[in-house]
N, C-alpha and C positions, 0 to 999 in steps of 0.2 A: 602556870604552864601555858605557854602561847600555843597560836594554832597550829603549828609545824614543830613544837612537841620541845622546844626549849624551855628548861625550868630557869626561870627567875626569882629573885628575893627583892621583893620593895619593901619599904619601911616609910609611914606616913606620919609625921607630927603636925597638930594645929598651931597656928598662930594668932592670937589674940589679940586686939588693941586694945588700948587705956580703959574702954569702956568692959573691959571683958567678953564682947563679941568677937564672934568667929569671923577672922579676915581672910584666913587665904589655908593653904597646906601645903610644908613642904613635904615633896615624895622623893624618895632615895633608890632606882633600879641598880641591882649589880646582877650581871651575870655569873652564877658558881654553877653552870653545867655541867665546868672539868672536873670541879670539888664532887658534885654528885653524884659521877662518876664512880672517882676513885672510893668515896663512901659504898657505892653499893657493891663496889669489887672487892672490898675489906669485907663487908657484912657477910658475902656470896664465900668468899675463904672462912672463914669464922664460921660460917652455918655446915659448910665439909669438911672440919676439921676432925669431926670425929670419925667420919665416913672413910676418909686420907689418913686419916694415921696407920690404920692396918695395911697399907701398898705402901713397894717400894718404894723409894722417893725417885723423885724425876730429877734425872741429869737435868741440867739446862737447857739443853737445847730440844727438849719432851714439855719444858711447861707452857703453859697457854695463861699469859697475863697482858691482858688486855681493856683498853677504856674505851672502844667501840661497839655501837651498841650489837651492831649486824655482829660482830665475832660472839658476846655476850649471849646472844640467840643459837649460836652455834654451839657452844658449850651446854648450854639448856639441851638442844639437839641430844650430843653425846653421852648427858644423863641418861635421857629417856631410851635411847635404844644400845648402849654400852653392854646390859647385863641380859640381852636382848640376844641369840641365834641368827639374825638380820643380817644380810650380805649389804656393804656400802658401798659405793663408789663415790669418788671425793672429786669433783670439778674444780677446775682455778688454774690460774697463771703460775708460769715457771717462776719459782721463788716463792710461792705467796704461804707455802709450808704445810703443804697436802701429806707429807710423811709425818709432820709432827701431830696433827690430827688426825693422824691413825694409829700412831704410836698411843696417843693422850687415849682414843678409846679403845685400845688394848690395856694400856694400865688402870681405866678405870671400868673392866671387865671382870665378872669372875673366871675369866680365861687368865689371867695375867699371871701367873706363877705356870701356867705352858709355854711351851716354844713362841716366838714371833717369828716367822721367817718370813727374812724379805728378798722380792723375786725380780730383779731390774729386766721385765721381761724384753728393753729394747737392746740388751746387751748381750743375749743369748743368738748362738747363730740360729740359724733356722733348722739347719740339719739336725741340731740336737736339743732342739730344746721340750721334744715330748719326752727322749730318755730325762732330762735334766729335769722336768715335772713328775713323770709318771713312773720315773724310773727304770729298771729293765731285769732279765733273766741271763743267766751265765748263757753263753754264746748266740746269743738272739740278734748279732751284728759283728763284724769284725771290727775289735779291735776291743770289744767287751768282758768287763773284768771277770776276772771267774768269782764264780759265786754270787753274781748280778750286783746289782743296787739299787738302794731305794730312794725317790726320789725327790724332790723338792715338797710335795704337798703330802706324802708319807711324812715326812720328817717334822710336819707343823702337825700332826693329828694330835687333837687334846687340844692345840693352839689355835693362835691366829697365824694366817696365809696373807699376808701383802704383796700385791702384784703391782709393781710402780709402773706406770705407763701401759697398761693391759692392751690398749689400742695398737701398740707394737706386736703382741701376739698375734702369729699365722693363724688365719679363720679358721683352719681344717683343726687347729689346737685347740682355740674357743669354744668349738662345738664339742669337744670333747671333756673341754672344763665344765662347759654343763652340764651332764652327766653327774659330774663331781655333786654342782652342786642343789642338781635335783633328785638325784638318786641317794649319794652320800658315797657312794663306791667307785671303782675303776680297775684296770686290768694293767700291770705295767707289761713295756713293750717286749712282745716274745712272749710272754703268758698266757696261761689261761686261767689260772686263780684270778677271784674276785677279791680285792681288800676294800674294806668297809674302813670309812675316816669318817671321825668327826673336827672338821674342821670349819671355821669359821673365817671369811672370806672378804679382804678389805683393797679393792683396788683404786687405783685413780687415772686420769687421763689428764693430758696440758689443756685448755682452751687458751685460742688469740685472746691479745691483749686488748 
């Protein structure tokens, strides 16, 4: 392994001359990094095969296979705090697959037989988007349904809550999500009963590229 952490395979044979003395050595370097790689990503599936068998299986576009080492460390990550209470937020560039590593550690939670629900919060207008979180009580606004409803983070309780782009939520909302998720409860809109959730809470934001 060199100093910047490439594995190599040399292979040394001597060479003799007539007299039976040592003349020289041929040495043979190859780089199999890729190979070592993909070895330890077989060994890494192999060793969670038994762990994986009792979860659903993962659509395609939910698995995480990869020969980089930084994503490798990430999946290590997702182990360790998967089966974990722990609120995440996920950083990275548009495309780089912040939903699929929030899906991958919801299905490798013992939350995962609950609800996932996911919350494009920059898609919500701003007028309704604490009813469409917090939900609300039969005539608590015009135009509200009778018999109220419950709302986006009632309907993930027992589960996971993904909020894709959470930086898009209106502040006055965020400060209320806190509440959520330091309290565990909240009041939907027009109420005054307290509901107590247990919900488990995975957002992310874009960063530049």
């Amino acid at each position: 392994k060199t100093r910047i952490g490439k594995e190599l395979v040399s292979v040394g044979a001597p060479v003799f001359n007539n007299n039976g003395e040592l003349e020289k050595i041929v040495s043979v370097t190859r780089d199999f990094s890729t190979q070592m790689k993909v070895s330890k990503m077989i060994a890494e599936l192999n060793e969670n095969m038994s762990f994986r068998s009792h979860i659903e299986p993962e659509s395609d576009e939910d698995k995480l296979i990869t020969c980089n080492d930084k994503m490798f460390e990430i999946k290590t990550l997702i182990k360790m705090i998967a089966e974990t209470k722990v609120t995440v937020l996920i950083n990275g560039e548009t495309g780089t697959g912040k939903e699929v590593v929030a899906k991958h550690i919801y299905k490798s939670s013992n939350r995962r037989d609950m609800p996932f629900i996911k919350v494009n919060c920059g898609a919500i207008s701003p007028s309704i988007v604490e009813a469409e979180l917090f939900g609300y009580e039969e005539g608590s606004f015009t135009g509200a349904s009778k018999g109220g409803k419950i709302g986006l983070i009632e309907a993930a309780n027992g589960g996971t809550l993904f909020l894709d782009e959470i930086s898009e939520l209106p502040m006055e909302q965020q400060v209320k999500l806190l509440r959520v998720l330091q309290e565990g409860n909240f009041r939907r809109v027009g109420g005054s009963k307290q509901i107590d959730v247990n919900v488990r809470v995975i957002s992310n934001i874009n960063i530049p590229p």
